[in-house]
C-alpha positions in Angstrom: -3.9 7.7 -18.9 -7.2 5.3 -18.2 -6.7 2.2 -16.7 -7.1 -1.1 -17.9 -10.7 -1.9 -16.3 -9.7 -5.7 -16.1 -6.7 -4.4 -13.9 -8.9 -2.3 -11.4 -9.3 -3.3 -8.0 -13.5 -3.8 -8.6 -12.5 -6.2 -10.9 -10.3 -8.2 -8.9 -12.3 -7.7 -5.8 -15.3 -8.7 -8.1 -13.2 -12.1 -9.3 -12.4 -13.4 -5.7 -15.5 -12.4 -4.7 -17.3 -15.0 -7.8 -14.3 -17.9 -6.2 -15.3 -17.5 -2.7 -19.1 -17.7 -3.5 -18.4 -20.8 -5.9 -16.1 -22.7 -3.1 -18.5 -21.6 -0.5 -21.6 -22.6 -2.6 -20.0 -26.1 -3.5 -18.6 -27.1 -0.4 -21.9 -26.1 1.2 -23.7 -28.2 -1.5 -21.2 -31.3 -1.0 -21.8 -31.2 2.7 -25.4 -30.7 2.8 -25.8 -33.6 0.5 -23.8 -36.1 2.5 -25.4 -34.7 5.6 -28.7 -35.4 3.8 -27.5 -39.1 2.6 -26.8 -39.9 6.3 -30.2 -38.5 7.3 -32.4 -40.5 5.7 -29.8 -43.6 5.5 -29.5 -43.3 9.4 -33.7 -43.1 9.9 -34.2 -45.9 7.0 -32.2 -48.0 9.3 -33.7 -47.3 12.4 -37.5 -47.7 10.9 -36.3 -51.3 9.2 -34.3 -52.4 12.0 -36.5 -54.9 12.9 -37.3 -56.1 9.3 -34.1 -59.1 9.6 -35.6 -60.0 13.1 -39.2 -60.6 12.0 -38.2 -62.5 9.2 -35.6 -65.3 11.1 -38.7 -65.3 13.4 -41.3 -66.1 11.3 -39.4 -69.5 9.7 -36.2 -71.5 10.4 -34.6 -70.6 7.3 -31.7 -73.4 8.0 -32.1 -76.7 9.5 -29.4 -79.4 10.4 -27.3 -77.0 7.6 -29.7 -76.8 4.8 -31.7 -73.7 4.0 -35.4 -74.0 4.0 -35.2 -72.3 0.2 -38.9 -71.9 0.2 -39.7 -70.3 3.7 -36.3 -68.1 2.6 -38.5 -67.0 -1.0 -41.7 -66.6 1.0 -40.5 -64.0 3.9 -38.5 -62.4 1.4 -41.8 -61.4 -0.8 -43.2 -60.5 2.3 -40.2 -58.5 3.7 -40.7 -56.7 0.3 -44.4 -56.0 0.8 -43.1 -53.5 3.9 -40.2 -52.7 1.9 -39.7 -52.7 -1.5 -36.4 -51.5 -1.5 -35.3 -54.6 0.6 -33.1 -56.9 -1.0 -32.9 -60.6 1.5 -29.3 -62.7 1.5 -28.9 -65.8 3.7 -25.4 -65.8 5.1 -23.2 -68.2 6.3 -20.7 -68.2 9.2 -17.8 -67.1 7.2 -19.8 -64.5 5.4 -20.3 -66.3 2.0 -24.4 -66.1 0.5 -25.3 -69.2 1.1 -28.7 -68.4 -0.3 -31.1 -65.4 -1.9 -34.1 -64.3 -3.4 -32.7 -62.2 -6.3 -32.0 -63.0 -9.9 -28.9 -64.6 -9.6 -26.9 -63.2 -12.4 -27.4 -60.2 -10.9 -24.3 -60.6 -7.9 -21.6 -58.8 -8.1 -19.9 -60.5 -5.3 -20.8 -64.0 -3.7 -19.4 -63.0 0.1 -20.7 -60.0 2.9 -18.0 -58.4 5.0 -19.2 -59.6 8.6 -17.6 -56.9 10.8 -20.8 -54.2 10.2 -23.0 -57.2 10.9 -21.4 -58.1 13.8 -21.3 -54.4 14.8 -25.0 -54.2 14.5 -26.2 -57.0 16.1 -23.8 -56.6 18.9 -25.6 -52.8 19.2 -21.6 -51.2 19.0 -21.8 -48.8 16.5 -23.6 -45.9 15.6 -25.7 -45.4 12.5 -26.0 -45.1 9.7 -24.0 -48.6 9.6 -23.0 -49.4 6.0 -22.4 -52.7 4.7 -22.0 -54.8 1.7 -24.1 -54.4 -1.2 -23.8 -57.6 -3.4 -25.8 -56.3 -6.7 -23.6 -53.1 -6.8 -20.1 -51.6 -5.7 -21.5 -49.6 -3.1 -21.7 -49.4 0.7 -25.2 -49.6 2.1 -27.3 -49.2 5.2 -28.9 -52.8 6.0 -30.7 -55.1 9.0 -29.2 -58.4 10.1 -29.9 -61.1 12.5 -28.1 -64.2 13.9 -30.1 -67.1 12.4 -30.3 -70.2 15.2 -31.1 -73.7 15.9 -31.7 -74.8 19.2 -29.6 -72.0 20.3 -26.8 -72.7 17.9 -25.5 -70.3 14.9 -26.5 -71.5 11.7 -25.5 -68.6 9.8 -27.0 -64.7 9.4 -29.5 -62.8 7.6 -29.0 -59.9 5.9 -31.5 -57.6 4.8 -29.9 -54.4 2.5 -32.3 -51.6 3.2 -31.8 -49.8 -0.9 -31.5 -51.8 -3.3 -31.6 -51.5 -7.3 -35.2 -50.7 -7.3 -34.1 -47.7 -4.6 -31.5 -46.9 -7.3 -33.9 -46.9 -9.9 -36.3 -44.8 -8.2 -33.6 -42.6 -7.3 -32.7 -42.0 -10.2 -35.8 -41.7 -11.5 -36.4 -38.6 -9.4 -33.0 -37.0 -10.0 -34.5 -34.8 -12.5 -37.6 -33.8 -10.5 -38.9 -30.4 -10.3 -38.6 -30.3 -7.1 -35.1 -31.1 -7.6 -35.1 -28.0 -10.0 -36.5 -25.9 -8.2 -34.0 -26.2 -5.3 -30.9 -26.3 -8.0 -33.0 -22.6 -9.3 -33.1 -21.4 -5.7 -29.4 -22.1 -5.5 -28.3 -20.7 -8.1 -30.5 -17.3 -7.0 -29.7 -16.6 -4.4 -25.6 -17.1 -5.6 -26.6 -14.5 -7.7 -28.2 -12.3 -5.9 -25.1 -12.9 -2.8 -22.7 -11.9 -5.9 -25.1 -8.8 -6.6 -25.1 -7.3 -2.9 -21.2 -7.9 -3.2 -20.4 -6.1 -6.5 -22.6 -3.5 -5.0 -20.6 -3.2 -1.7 -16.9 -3.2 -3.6 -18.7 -0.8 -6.0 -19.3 1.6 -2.9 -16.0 0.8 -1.5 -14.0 1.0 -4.4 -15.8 4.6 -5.6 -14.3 6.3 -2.8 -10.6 4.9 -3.5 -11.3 5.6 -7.8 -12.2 9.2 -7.1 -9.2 9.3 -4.3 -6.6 7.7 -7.2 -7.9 10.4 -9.7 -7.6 13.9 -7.2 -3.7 11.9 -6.5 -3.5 11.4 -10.3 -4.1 15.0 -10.5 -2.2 16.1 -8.4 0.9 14.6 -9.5 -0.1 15.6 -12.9 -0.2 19.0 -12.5 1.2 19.9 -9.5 4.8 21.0 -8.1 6.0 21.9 -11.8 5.8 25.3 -13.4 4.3 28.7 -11.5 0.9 26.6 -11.7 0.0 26.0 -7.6 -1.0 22.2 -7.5 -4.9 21.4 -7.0 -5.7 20.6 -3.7 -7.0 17.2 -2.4 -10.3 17.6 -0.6 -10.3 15.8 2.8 -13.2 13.2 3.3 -16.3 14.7 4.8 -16.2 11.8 7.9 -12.7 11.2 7.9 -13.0 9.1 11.2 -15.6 6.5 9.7 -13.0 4.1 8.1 -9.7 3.5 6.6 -10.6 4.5 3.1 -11.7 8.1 5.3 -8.7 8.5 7.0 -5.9 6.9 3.9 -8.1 10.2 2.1 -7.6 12.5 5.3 -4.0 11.4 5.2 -3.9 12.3 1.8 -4.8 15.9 2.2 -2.4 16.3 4.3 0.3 15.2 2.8 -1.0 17.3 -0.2 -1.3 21.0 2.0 2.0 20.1 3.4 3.4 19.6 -0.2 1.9 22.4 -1.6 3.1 24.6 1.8 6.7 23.6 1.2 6.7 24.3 -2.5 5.8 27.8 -1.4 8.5 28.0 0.9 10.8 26.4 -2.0 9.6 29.0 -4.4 10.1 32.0 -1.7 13.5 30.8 -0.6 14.5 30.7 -4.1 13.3 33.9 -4.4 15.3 35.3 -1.1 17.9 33.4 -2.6 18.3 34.9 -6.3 17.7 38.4 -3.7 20.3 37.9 -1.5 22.7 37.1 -4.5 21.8 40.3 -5.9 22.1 42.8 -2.9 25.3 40.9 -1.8 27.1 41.0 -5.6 26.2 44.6 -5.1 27.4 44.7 -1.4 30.6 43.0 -2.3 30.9 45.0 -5.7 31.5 48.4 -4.3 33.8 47.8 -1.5 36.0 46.0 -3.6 35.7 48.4 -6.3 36.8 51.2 -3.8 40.0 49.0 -2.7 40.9 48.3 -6.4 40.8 52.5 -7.1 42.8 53.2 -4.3 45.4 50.5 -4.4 45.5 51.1 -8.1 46.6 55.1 -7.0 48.8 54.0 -4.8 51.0 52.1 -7.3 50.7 54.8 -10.5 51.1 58.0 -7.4 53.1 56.3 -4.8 56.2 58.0 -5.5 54.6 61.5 -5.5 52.1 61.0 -2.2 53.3 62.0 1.0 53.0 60.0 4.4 49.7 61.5 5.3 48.1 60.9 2.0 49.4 57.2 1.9 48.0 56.6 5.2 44.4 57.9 3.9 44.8 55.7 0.9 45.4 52.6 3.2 43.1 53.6 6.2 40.4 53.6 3.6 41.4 50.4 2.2 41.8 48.8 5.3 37.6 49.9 6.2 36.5 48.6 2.8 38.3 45.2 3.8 36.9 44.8 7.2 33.6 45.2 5.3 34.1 42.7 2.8 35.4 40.9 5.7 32.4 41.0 8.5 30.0 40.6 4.9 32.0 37.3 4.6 31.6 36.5 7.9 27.8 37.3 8.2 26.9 35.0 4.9 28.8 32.3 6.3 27.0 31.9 9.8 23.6 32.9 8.2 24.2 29.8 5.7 25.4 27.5 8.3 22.4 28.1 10.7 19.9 28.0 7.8 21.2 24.5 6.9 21.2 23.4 10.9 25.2 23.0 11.0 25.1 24.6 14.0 23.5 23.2 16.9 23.3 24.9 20.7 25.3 24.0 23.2 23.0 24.9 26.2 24.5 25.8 29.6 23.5 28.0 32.9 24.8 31.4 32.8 24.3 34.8 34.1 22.5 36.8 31.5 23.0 40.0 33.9 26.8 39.7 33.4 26.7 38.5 29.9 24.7 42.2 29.5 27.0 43.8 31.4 30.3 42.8 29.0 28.1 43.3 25.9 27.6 47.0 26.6 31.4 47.3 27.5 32.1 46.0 23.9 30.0 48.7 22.7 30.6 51.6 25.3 33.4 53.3 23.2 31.6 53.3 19.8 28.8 54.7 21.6 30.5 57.5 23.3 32.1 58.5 20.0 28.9 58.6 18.5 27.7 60.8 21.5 24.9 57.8 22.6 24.4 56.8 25.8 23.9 52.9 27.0 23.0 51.8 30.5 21.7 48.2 31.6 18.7 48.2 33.7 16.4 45.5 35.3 17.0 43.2 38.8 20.2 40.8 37.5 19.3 38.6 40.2 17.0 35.8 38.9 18.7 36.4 35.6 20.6 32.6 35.3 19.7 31.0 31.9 19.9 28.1 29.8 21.0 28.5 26.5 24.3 28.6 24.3 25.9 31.8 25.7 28.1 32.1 22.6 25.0 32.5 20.1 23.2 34.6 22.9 26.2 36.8 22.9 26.3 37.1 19.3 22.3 38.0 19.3 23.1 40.9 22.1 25.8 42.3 20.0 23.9 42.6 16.3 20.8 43.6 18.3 23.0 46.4 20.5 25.1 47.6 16.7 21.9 47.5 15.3 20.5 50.1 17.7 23.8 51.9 17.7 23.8 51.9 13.8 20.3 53.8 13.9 20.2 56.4 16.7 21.4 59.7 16.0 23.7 61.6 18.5 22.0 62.5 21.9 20.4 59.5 21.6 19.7 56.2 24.1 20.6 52.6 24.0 18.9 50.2 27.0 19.0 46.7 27.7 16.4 45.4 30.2 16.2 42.5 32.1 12.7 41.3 33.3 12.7 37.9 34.9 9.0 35.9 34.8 8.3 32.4 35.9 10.7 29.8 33.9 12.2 32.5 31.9 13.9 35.8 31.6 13.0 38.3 29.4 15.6 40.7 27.4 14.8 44.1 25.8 16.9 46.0 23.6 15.6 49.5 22.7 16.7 52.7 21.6 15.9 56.3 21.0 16.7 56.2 17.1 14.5 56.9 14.0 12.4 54.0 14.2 10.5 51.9 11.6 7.8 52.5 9.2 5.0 50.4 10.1 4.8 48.6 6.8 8.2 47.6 6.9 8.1 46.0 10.1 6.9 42.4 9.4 10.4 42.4 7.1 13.0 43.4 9.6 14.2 40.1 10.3 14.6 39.5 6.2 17.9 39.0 5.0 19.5 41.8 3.5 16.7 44.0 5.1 18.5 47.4 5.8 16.3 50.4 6.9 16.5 54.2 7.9 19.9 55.1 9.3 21.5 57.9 10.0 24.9 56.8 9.6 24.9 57.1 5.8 28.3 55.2 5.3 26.8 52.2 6.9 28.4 49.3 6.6 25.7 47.1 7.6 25.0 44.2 4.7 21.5 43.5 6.3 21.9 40.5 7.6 22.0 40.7 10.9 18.6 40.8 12.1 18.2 37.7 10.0 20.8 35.6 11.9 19.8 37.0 15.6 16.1 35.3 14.3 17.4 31.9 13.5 19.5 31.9 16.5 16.5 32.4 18.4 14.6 30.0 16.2 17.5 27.2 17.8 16.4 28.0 21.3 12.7 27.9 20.6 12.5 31.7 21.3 10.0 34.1 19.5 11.3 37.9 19.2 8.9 40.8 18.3 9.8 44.4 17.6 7.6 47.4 18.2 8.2 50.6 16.7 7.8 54.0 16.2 9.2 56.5 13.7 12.0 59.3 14.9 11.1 57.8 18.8 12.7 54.4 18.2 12.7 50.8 18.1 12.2 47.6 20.7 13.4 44.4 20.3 12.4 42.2 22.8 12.6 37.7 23.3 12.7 35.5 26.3 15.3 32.3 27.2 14.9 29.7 29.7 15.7 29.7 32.9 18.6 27.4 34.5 15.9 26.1 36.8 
């Protein structure tokens, strides 16, 4: 199913990206205009700092508390001849406009806030110093001066530095070109900022839309049906970023999906196997028992003692098989599903040999097989669960027994090596076909044997192989048809 495009990551990527670019250009804009205001306010200041000086200089603007109107009119006009933006007010002490040389309908206010004016002439702050602007509601960079008489404050002048014909100019220009020109240059290179970052989500994002689509796939088509699952190819630097390794990680996960659905399908397949050759295990022992028990109730009044006897002896075998078949399924299941776990200890594997082949020594003689231990025991303490190594010795040792004719010869070796002791079980028996060796250890795997009323369900093998698997031991076998077979693993030493 396609997705939504306005619900892609580009998109959203591509929307934050358009608000950070449009709060970034504004606040940029916003400061670089006040910074801009205070630039030329602060140097307007400085250059006409002097203006308020010169003119108290020129005239005595008050005299015995009456302002000189007409020296106030005439150094105004020529105040504006440096400046035409300056706009002349004659204060007195308690900051009321005493006197001016504007229209007058033109005031806004009739009194000047003396703290700047104080602040300037005293030289304590720093500029731009903004002050009272009479003819409009805004703050404004001016000059001042104390205006005396014989050394006695008469009032102040005060000079503002932009008035309305400022304003008017200002405005004026607001809609210059140069003014849209540099709106134009904004705006481009915004754009082309945007541009290089759709471009580098588009890169970015590529990676992670092809990524979504082989995961898309994946889950589409995989881990259903007899259909193997596509595979997810890994990123050709997968080192370089994040987006390279989440992809890497990815793969992964994928091979190591598609690996245990394989296992999954070839344990089902062991599985529907094993149900099949242990129905038909189970099937004919019990079949056997159910004739026989069956003559014994219809012919037990007409069967002698002897014949009885038969009858139960061979019932009795059949239910030792069903018995040790029982047996075998149940410990192959629970060590398949990690129920049981080792209980290491240190142990002499020499001695552990030694009763294993006395188990066995009277089964062997009545077969006419000979068994004999060889190998130096000392060096021979392990580390391992001697209860699971015991039962490995003894399927490996009825194994052996099971598939060597008469005449023939069981050995166990010991070969101690540095941090761990090697066991061999071999015999003299019929051996192995080569092709069937890499599926000895598969459950219900039951080769050659000479015995043909073998008892042996095949599973054997299989369990001595986990067991192993739980003490992090690797057995091999080697063989070689009608001159025998060697099984051969290591175990730890107690060191």
């Amino acid at each position: 199913m396609p997705m939504n495009p306005f619900r892609t990551l580009f998109f959203r990527l591509s929307l934050a990206l358009l608000a950070i670019i449009a709060l970034a250009g504004g606040a940029f804009f916003i400061v670089e205009q006040y910074s801009l205001r205070n630039y030329h306010e602060e140097i307007t200041q400085r250059l006409n700092a002097a203006i308020a000086m010169y003119v108290t200089g020129e005239r005595q603007l008050i005299e015995n508390g009456q302002v000189n109107r007409q020296a106030l009119e005439t150094l105004s006009q020529q105040a504006m001849v440096i400046n035409p933006t300056v706009e002349i007010y004659l204060l007195g002490l308690d900051g009321r406009i005493i006197d001016h040389a504007v229209p007058p309908d033109s005031l806004r206010t009739d009194r000047v806030d003396l703290a700047p004016v104080q602040a300037l002439i005293g030289g304590e702050a720093s500029m731009p110093l903004r002050g009272t602007d009479p003819r409009s509601e805004r703050e404004k960079v001016f000059s001042a001066h104390p205006v005396l008489q014989d050394d006695e404050l008469q009032g102040y002048l005060y000079a503002v530095l932009g008035g309305q014909k400022y304003d008017a100019i200002a405005d004026s220009v607001r809609g210059s070109h140069v003014q849209r020109v540099s709106i134009g240059a904004a705006l481009a290179i915004t754009g082309a900022a945007f541009a290089a970052g759709l471009l580098v989500f588009g890169l970015l994002t590529r990676r992670l839309a092809r990524l979504t689509a082989d995961v898309r796939a994946f889950t589409a088509t995989g881990l259903t049906g007899d259909t193997p699952p596509p595979r997810i190819p890994a990123a050709r630097t997968p080192g370089r970023d994040e987006i390279g390794e989440l992809r890497a990680a990815f793969a992964r996960m994928a091979d190591k999906l598609i690996e245990q659905f394989d296992d999954l399908k070839e344990t089902d397949r062991l599985r529907r196997e094993l149900i099949s050759n242990v129905s038909h295990d189970l099937r004919t022992p019990l079949a056997s028992m159910h004739g026989y028990v069956e003559t014994l109730l219809i012919r037990n009044d007409r069967m002698d003692a002897d014949e009885r006897r038969r009858y139960l002896e061979i019932t009795r075998k059949h239910s030792l098989r069903l018995r040790r078949l029982i047996g075998d399924l149940f410990e192959l299941s629970k060590l398949e599903s990690a129920s049981i776990q080792p209980a290491p200890e240190a142990f002499s594997l020499a001695e552990l040999l030694q009763d294993v082949t006395q188990e066995f020594e009277l089964e062997a003689e009545r077969r006419g097989i000979s068994m004999k231990v060889a190998g130096q025991p000392a060096g021979s303490r392990v580390f391992a669960d001697i209860g699971l190594v015991q039962r490995v010795l003894e399927n490996l040792v009825r194994n052996a027994i099971r598939h060597t004719p008469a005449g023939g010869e069981v050995t166990l070796t010991l070969e101690p090596r540095p941090d761990r002791v090697a066991v061999e079980v071999a015999d003299t028996g019929c051996g192995i076909p080569a092709d069937e060796l890499e599926h000895v250890f598969d459950r219900c795997y039951r080769g050659k044997s000479p015995d043909e009323a073998s008892d042996s369900a095949g599973l054997g093998l299989a369990i001595v192989h986990k067991i192993l698997d739980l003490h992090d031991s690797r057995i091999t076998v080697t063989s070689e048809v009608d001159r025998g077979t060697t099984f051969r693993f290591d175990l730890p030493t107690a060191a």
